[in-house]
C-alpha positions as CSV (number, residue, x, y, z in Angstrom):
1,X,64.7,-14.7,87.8
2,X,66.6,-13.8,84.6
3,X,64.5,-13.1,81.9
4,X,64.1,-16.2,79.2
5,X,65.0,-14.7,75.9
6,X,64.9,-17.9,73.7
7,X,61.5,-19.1,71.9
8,X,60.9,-22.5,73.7
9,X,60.4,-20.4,77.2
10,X,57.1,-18.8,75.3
11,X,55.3,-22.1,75.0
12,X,56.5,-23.4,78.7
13,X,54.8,-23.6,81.5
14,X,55.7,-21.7,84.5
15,X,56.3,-18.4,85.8
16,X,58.5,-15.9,83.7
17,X,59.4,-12.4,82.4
18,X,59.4,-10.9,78.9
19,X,60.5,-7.3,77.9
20,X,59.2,-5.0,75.4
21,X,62.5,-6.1,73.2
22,X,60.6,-9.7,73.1
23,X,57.6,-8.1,71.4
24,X,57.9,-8.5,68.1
25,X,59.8,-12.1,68.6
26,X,57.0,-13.3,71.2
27,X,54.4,-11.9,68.3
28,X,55.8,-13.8,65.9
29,X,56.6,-17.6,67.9
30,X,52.5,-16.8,68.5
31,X,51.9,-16.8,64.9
32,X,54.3,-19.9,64.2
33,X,52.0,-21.8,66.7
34,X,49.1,-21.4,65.3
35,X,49.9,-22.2,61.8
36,X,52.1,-25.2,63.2
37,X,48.4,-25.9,64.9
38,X,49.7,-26.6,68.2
39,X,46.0,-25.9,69.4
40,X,44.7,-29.3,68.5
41,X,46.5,-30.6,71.7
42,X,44.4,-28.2,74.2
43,X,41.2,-29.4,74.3
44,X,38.6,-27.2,75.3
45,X,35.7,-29.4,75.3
46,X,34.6,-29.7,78.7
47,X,34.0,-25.7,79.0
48,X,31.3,-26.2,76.7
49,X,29.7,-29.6,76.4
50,X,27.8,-31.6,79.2
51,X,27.9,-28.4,81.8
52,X,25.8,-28.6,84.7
53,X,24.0,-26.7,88.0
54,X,25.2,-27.0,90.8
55,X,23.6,-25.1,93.6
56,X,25.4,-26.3,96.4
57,X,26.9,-25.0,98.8
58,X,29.9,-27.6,98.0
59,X,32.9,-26.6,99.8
60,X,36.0,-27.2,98.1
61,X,39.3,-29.1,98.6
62,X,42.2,-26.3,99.4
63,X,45.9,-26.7,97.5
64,X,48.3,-24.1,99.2
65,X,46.6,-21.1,100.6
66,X,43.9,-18.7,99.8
67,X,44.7,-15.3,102.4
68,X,42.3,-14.3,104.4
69,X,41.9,-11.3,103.5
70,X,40.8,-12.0,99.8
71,X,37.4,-13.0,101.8
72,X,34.1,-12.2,100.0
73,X,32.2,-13.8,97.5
74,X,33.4,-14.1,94.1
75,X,30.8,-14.0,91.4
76,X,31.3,-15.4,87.7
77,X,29.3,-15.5,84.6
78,X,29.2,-16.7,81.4
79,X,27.5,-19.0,79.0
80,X,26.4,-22.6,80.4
81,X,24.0,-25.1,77.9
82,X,24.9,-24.9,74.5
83,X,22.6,-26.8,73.0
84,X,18.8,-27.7,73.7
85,X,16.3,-30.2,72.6
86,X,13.0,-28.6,71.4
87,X,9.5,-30.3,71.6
88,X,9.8,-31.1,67.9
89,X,12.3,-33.2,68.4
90,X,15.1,-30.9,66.7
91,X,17.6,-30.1,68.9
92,X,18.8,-25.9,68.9
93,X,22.6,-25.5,69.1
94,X,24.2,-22.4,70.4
95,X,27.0,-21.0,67.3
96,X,28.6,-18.2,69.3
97,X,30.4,-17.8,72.8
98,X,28.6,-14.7,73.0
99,X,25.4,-16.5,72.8
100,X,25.4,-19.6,75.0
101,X,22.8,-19.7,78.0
102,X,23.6,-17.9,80.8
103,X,25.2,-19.9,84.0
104,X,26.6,-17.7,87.1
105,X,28.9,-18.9,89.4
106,X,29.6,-18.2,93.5
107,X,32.5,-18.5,95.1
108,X,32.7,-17.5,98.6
109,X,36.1,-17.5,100.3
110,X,35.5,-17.5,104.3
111,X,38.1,-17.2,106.9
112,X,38.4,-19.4,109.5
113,X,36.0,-19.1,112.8
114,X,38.5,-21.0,114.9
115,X,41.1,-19.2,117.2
116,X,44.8,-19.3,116.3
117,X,43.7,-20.5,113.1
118,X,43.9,-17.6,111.4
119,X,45.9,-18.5,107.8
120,X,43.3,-20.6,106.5
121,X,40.4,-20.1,104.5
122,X,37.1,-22.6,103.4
123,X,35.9,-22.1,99.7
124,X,32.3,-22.8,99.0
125,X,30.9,-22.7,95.5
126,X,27.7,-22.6,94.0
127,X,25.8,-21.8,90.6
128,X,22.3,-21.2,88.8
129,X,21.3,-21.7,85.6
130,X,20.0,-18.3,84.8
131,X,18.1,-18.3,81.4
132,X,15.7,-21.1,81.9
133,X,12.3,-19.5,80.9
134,X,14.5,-18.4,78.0
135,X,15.4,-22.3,77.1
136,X,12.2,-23.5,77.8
137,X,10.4,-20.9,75.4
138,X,13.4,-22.0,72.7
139,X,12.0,-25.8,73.4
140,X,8.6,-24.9,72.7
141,X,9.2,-22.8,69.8
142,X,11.7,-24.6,67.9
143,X,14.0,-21.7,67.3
144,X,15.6,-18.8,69.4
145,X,13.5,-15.6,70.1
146,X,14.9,-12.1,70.2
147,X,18.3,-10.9,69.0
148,X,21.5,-12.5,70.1
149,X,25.1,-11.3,69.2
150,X,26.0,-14.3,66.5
151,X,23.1,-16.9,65.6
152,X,22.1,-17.1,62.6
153,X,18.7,-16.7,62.3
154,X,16.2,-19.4,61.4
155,X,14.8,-18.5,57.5
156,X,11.2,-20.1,59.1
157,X,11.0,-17.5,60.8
158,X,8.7,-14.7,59.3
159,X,9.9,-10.9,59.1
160,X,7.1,-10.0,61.5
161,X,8.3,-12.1,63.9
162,X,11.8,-10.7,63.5
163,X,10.7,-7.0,64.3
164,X,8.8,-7.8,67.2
165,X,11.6,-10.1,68.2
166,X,13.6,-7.5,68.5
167,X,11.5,-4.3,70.6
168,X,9.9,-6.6,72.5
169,X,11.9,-9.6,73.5
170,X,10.0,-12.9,75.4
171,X,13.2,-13.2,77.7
172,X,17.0,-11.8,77.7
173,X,19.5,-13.5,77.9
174,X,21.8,-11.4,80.0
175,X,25.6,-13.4,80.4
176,X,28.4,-11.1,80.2
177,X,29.1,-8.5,83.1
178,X,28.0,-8.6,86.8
179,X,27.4,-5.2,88.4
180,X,26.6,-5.1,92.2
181,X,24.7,-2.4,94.4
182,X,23.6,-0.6,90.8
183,X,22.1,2.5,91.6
184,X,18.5,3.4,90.5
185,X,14.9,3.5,91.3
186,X,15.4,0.0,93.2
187,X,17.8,1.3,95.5
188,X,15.8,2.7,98.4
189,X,14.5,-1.3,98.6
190,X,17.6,-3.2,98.2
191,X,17.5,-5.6,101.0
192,X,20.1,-5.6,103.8
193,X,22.7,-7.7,103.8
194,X,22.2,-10.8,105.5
195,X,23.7,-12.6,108.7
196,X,26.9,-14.6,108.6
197,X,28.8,-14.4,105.0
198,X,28.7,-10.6,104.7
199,X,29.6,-8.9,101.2
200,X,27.1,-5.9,101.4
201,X,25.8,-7.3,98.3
202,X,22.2,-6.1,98.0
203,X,21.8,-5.8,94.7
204,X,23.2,-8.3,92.0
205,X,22.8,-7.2,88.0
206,X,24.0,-9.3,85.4
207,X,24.5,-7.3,81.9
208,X,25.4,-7.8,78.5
209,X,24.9,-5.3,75.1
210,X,21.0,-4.9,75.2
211,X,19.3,-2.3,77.3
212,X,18.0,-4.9,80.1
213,X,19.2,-5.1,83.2
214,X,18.4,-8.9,84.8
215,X,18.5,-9.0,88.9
216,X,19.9,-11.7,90.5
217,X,19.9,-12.7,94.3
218,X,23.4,-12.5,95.6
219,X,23.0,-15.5,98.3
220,X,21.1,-17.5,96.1
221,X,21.9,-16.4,92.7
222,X,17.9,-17.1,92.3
223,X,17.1,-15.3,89.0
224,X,14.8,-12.2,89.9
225,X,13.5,-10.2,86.8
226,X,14.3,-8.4,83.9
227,X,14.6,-4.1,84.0
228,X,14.8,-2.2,80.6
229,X,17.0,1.0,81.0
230,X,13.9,3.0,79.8
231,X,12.0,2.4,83.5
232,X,15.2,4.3,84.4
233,X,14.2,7.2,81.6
234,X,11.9,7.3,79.3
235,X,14.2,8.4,76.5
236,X,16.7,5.8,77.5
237,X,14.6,3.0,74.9
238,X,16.7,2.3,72.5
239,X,17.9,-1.5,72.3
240,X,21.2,-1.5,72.9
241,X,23.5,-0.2,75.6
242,X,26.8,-1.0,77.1
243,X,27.9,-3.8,78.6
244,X,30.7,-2.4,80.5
245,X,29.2,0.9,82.6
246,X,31.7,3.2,84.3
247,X,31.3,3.9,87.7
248,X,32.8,6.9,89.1
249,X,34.8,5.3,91.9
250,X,34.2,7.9,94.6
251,X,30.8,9.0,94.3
252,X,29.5,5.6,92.9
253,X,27.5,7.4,89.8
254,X,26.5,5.1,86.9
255,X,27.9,6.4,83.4
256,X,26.4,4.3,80.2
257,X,24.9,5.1,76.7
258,X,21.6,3.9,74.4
259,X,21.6,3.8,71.5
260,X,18.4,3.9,69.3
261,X,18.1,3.4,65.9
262,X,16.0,4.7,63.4
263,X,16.8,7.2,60.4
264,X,18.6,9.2,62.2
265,X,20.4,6.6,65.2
266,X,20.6,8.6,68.4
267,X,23.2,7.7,71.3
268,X,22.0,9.3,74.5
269,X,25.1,9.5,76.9
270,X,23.5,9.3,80.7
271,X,24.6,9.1,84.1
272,X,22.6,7.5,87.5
273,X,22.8,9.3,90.6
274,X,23.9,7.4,93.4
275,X,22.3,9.0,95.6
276,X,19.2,9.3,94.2
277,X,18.9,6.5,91.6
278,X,17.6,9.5,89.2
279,X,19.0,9.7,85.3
280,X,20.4,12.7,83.9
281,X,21.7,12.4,80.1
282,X,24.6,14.3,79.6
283,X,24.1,14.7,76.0
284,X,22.0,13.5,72.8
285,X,24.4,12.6,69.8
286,X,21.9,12.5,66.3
287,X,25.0,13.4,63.7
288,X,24.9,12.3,60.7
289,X,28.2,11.1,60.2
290,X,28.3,8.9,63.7
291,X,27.4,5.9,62.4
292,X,25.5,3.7,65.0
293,X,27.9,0.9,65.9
294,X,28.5,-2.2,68.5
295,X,30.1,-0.9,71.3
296,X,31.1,-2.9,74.4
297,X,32.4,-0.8,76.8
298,X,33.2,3.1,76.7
299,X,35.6,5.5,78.8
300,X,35.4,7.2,82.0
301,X,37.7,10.2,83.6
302,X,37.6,12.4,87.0
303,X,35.5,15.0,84.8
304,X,34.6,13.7,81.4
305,X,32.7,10.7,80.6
306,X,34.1,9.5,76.3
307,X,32.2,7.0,74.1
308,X,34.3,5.5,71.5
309,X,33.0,4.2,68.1
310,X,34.7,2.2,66.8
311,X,34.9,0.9,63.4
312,X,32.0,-2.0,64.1
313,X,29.4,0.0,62.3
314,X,25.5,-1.8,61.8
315,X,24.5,-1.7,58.2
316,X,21.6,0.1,57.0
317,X,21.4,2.5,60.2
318,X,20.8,-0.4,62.7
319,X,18.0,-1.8,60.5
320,X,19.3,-5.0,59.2
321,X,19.6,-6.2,62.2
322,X,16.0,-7.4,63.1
323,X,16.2,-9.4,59.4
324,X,18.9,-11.6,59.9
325,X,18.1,-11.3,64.0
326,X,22.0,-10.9,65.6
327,X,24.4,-7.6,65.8
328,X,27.4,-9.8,63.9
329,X,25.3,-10.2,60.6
330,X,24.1,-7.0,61.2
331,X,27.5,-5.3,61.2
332,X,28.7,-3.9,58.0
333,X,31.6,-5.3,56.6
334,X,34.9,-3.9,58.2
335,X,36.3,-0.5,56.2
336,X,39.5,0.6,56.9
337,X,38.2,4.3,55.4
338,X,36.0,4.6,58.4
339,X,37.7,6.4,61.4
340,X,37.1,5.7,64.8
341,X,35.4,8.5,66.6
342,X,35.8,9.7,70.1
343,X,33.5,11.9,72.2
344,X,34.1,13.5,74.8
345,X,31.0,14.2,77.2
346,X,31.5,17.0,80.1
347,X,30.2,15.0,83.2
348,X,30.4,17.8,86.2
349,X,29.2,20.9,85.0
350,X,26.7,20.1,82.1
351,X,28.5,21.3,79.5
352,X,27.5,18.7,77.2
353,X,30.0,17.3,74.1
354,X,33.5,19.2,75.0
355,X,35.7,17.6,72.3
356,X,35.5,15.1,69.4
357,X,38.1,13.4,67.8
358,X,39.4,10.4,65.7
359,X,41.8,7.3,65.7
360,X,42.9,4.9,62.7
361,X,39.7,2.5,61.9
362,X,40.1,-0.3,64.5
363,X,37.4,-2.0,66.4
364,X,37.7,-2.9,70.2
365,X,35.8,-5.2,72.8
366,X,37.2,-3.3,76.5
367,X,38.6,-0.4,77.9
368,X,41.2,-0.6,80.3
369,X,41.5,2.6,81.9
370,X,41.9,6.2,81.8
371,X,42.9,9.6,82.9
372,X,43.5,12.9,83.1
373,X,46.5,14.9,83.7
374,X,47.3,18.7,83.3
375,X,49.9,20.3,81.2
376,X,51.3,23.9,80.8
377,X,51.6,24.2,77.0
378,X,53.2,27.9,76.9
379,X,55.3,28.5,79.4
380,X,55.2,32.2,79.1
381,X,50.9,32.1,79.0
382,X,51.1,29.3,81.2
383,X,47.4,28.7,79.9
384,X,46.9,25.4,81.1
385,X,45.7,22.0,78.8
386,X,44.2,18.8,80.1
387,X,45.6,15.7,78.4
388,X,43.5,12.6,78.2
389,X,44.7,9.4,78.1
390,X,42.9,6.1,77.3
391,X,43.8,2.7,77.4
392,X,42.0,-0.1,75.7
393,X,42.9,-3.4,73.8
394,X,42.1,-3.0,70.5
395,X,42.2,-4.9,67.0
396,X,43.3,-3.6,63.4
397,X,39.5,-5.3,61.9
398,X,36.7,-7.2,63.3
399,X,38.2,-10.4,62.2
400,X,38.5,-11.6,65.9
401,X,34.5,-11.7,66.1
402,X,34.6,-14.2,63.9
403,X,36.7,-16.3,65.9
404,X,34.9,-17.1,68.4
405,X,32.5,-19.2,66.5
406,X,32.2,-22.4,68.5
407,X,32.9,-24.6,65.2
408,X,35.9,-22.1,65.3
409,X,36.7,-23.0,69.2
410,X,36.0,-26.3,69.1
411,X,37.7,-27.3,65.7
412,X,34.7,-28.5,64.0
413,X,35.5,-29.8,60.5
414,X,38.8,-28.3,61.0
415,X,37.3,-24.9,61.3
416,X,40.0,-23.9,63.4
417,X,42.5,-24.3,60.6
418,X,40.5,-22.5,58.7
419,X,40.1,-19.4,60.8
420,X,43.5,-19.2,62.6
421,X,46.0,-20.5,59.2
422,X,44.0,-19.3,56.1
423,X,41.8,-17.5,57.0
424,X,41.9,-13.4,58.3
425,X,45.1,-11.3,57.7
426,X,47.2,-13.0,60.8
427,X,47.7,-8.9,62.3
428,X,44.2,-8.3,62.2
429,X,43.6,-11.4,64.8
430,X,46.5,-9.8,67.3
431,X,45.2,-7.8,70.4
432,X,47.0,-4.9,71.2
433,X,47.0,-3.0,74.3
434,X,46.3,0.3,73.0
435,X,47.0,4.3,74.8
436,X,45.7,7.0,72.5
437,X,46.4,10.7,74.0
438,X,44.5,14.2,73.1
439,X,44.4,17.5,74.6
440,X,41.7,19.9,75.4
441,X,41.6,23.1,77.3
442,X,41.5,23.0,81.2
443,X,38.2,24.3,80.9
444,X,36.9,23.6,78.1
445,X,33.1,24.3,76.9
446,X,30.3,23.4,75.3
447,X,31.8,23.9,71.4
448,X,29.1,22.8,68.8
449,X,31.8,20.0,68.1
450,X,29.0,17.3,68.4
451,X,28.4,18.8,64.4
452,X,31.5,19.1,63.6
453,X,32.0,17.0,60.0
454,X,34.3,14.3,60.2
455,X,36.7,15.4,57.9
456,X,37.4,18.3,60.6
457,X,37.8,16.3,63.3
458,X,41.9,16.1,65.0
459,X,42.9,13.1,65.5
460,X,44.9,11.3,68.9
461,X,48.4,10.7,69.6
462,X,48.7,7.3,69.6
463,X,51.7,6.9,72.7
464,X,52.1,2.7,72.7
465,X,50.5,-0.8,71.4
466,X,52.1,-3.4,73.3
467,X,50.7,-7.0,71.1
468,X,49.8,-10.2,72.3
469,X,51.0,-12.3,74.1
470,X,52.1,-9.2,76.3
471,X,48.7,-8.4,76.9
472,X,45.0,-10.1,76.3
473,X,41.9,-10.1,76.5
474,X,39.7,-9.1,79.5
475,X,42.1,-6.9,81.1
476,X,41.3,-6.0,84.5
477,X,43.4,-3.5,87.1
478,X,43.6,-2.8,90.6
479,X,40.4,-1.4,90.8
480,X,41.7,1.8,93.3
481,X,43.6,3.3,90.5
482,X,40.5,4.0,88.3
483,X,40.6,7.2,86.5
484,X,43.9,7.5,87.8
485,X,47.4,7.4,86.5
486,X,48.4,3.5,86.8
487,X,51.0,0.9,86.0
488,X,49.5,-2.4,85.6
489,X,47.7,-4.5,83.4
490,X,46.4,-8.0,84.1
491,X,44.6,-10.5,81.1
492,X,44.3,-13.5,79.8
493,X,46.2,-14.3,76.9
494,X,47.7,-16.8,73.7
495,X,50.7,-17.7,73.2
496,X,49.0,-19.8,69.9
497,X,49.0,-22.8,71.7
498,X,44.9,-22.9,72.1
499,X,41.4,-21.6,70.0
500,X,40.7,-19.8,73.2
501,X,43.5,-18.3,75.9
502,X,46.2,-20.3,77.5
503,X,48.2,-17.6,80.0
504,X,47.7,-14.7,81.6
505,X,50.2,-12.0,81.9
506,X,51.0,-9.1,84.0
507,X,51.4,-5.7,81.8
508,X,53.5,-3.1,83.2
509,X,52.4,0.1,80.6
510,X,55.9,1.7,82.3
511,X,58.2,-0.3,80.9
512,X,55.7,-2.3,79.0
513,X,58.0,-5.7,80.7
514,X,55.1,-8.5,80.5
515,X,54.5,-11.3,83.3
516,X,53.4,-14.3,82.3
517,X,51.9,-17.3,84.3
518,X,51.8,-20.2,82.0
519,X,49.5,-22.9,83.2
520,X,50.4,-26.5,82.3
521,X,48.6,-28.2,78.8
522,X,45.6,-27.6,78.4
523,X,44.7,-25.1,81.5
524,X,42.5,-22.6,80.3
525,X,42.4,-19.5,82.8
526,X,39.5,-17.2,82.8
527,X,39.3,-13.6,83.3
528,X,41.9,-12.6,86.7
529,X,40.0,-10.4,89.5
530,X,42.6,-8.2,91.6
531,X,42.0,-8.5,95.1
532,X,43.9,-5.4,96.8
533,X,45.7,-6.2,100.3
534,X,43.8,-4.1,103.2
535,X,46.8,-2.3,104.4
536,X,48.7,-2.1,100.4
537,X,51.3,0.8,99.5
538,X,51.9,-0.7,96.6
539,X,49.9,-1.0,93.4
540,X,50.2,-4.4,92.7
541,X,49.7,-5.9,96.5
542,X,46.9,-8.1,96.3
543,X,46.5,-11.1,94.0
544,X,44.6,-12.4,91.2
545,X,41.6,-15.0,91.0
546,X,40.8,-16.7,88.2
547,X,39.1,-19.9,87.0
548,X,40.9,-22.6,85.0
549,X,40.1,-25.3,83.0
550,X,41.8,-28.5,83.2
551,X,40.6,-29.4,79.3
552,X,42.4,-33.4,79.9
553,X,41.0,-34.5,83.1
554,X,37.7,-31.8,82.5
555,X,37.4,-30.1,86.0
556,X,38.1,-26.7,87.0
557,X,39.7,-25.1,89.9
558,X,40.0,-21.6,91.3
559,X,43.3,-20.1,91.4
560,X,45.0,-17.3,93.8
561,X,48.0,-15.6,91.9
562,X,50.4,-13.6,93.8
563,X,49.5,-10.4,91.4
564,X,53.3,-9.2,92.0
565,X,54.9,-12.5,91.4
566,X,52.3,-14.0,89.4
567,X,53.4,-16.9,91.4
568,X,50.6,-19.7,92.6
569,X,49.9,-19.3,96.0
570,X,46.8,-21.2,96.5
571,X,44.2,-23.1,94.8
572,X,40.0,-24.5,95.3
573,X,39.7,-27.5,93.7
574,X,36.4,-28.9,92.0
575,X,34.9,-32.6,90.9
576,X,33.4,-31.1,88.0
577,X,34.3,-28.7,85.0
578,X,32.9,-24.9,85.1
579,X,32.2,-23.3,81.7
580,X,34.4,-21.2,80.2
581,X,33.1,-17.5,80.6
582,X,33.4,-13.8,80.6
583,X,33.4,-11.5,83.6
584,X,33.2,-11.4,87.7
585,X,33.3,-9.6,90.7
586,X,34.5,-10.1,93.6
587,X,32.6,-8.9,96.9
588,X,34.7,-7.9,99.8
589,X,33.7,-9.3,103.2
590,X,31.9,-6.0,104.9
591,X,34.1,-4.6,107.7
């Protein structure tokens, strides 16, 4: 297919290719979209309003073909309700994405049982509301307990309530990630997986930026209880953590961070043996100038494990937030003087901090990948250097929080307009897929750079930022090539022509030549899940699922991308529509 060069391809539908020489003109007919508002004819209603349980199993009506060997169950999550009637007759309404009340999803792709038959697959789906002793307490109360990421808080509600809120929380509200087979002290009595539809799924964890860990049944999606990280170790009892854990993709180690707050914040880098389900922390970061921020997801390589702060830095050490009761209002307001600061954590050898260094303030939500690769430096020493490389989709502010306001979403008294025309620097609201690049020695040690002054800190080599509508949001890769040099990049992304994402796109970070699959009016994908081929030579053999909303006639439907095409190979219809949401997993059918 030649590639489309003129602007009216951009806001098509189809399948077609864009190379890095369209950047700056794709950037731009993004920007003219919005401002020409071309959003107010993709509704987005139904993936928020009216959403309901379904527990099923309800097998679904096949379009095309779904392989075979993309069987497994796919798991989603991501907010369901957003509004509840209390007993006072009020009625709480949910003002952030981030925030809504959690709903997971099941898909579970099965091959057929019948001889000869052997092209064809059944999809069954089922869900489960998962925060209803958090609604009901909400009912009862009038107003929302604990901290969320953007609700305002309720001024009735006394300070004293707002501290305890905050350490001791009646019930999480976990939404964001889903982690299966976590290792820890519940390992040893994960329960086997059972007969017929087999994923090896004995543990199911749903996780978001607070330090609890909620357990889920994978065949049921039954919720099971709440863990906090500090039953893991007793240090580890600060409130917030990451939402996004590395996993080390050979030995299946757990890699995440605390943070506690206090005079002097404290990030406590750790890892979980898989083994053994025991913690080590790698290192305990109290410096003075590492200001305790919000922090999504963090870095993993072969031997180093890096947390990233970005410029998303909480006011008063961390201690506004239990007075206005969320991380956004909790956030200082966005200074371009404050670098972003890398650290680099030693995870083999227990050599604690290695390496710090900073990056241009910015402010990110997910990492995409990283890796290491070794370089002779002098030729005549031949003393050899590690370079690391880190990919990530970043933003110039944290302007793009503020977007995802549901008035903002949803075009509530032309908030929308308000946001996306006059409101933030247009550049500031532009993801960029991101690869920053710094050296250390091969073998580098333990340095005292963990109290290093900031002003002494080198800085990265910033190699590439490729903007939207090239890349997006919730970029996922073929999960094989973790902490390994990769090539591609898959995401959901705008093109300006909705408040939330309307495409997603293929990255190639070689040539940076973007893929994009542009759904029809308002289709609304959801985060895309590579599923490898079994017997793949080539990165991008497998294909992509993803959920999409059909805003006009409000139902959803699974589809199956060909991830090297981005062609539509197959689809799983449904009645009804499925919120729209964050993250998945998808569970490979044990062999």
């Amino acid at each position: 297919m030649a590639a489309p060069t003129t602007l009216p391809s951009l806001s098509s539908s189809g399948t077609f290719h864009r190379l890095a020489s369209d950047e700056e003109q794709d950037a731009k007919a993004t920007t003219e979209n919005f401002h020409a508002e071309s959003w107010k004819d993709w509704p987005n209603e139904a993936g928020f309003e009216g959403l309901e349980e379904h527990r099923g199993p309800i097998d679904l009506k096949i379009v095309g073909q779904i392989p075979p060997w993309a069987a497994g169950s796919l798991y989603r999550t991501g907010p369901g309700q957003n509004a509840v009637d209390t007993d006072n007759g009020s009625t709480h309404r949910v003002a952030h994405w981030f925030d809504g009340f959690a709903h997971m999803h099941k898909f579970d792709i099965i091959p057929s049982s019948v001889p000869g038959d052997g092209n064809t697959t059944t999809v069954r789906y089922s869900s489960r509301l998962q925060a209803e002793t958090f609604v009901d307490d909400i009912k009862r109360r009038g107003w929302r307990s604990g901290i969320s990421f953007g609700q305002r808080a309720d001024p009735c509600v006394g300070i004293f309530s707002k501290f305890m809120s905050l350490f001791h929380p009646i019930q999480a509200n976990n939404a964001v990630v889903i982690e299966r087979n976590l290792p820890g002290p519940w390992s040893e009595t994960s329960r086997a997986a059972q007969a017929g539809h087999r994923t090896g799924t004995g543990d199911l964890f749903v996780l978001t930026d607070n330090s609890l860990l909620h357990k889920v049944d994978p065949d049921t999606l039954e919720p099971l209880e709440f863990i906090a990280t500090s039953k893991l170790h007793p240090s580890l009892r600060g409130p917030l953590a990451c939402a996004h854990p590395q996993r080390d993709p050979e030995s299946g180690d757990m890699f995440n961070y605390n943070l506690e707050f206090g005079s002097r914040p404290t990030y406590r880098i750790y890892r979980t043996n898989a083994s053994t389900g025991n913690v080590d922390i790698l290192a305990t970061l109290t410096v003075a100038d590492l200001s305790p921020a919000y922090i999504h997801s963090m870095f993993l390589t072969k031997n180093y494990v890096v947390l990233c702060v970005p410029s998303s830095h909480f006011s008063l050490s961390g201690m506004k937030i239990p007075f206005v009761r969320n991380l956004v209002d909790g956030m200082a307001p966005f200074d371009k003087s404050k670098l972003t600061q890398w650290v680099v954590v030693d995870r083999r050898y227990g050599n604690g901090v290695v390496a710090r260094f900073t990056t241009p303030a910015g402010f990110f939500f997910h990492s995409v990948n990283a890796f290491e690769e070794t370089v002779v430096e002098d030729q005549e020493s031949q003393a050899e250097w590690v370079d690391l490389t880190f990919d990530y989709v970043g933003y110039e502010s944290t302007a793009i929080i503020q977007g995802f306001y549901l008035d903002v979403i949803l075009d509530r008294e032309e908030a929308a307009r308000k946001y996306w025309v006059e409101g933030p620097e247009g550049s500031d609201l532009v993801p960029y897929l991101r690869r920053q690049r710094f050296r250390i020695p091969a073998s580098p040690s333990s340095s005292g750079s963990s109290a290093q002054g900031l002003s002494s800190l080198p800085s990265a080599e910033e190699v590439f930022a490729i903007p939207a509508p090239h890349v997006g949001e919730l970029p996922t890769i073929n999960a094989l090539y973790a902490t390994k040099p990769y090539r591609f990049v898959y995401s959901v992304s705008s093109r300006g022509l909705s408040t939330m994402m309307d495409c997603l796109v293929k990255t190639d970070v070689s040539s940076r030549a973007a893929t994009i699959w542009a759904p029809p009016q308002s289709h609304t994908p959801g985060e895309a899940i590579f599923v490898p081929h079994p017997s793949a030579t080539d990165e991008d053999d497998g294909v992509l699922l993803s959920v999409v909303l059909d805003g006009t006639a409000q139902v959803s439907y699974l589809v199956c991308l060909d991830a090297k095409t981005m062609e539509e190979v197959g689809r799983a219809e449904l009645e009804f529509p499925i919120g729209l949401g964050f993250h998945g997993i998808h569970a490979p059918v044990s062999v």
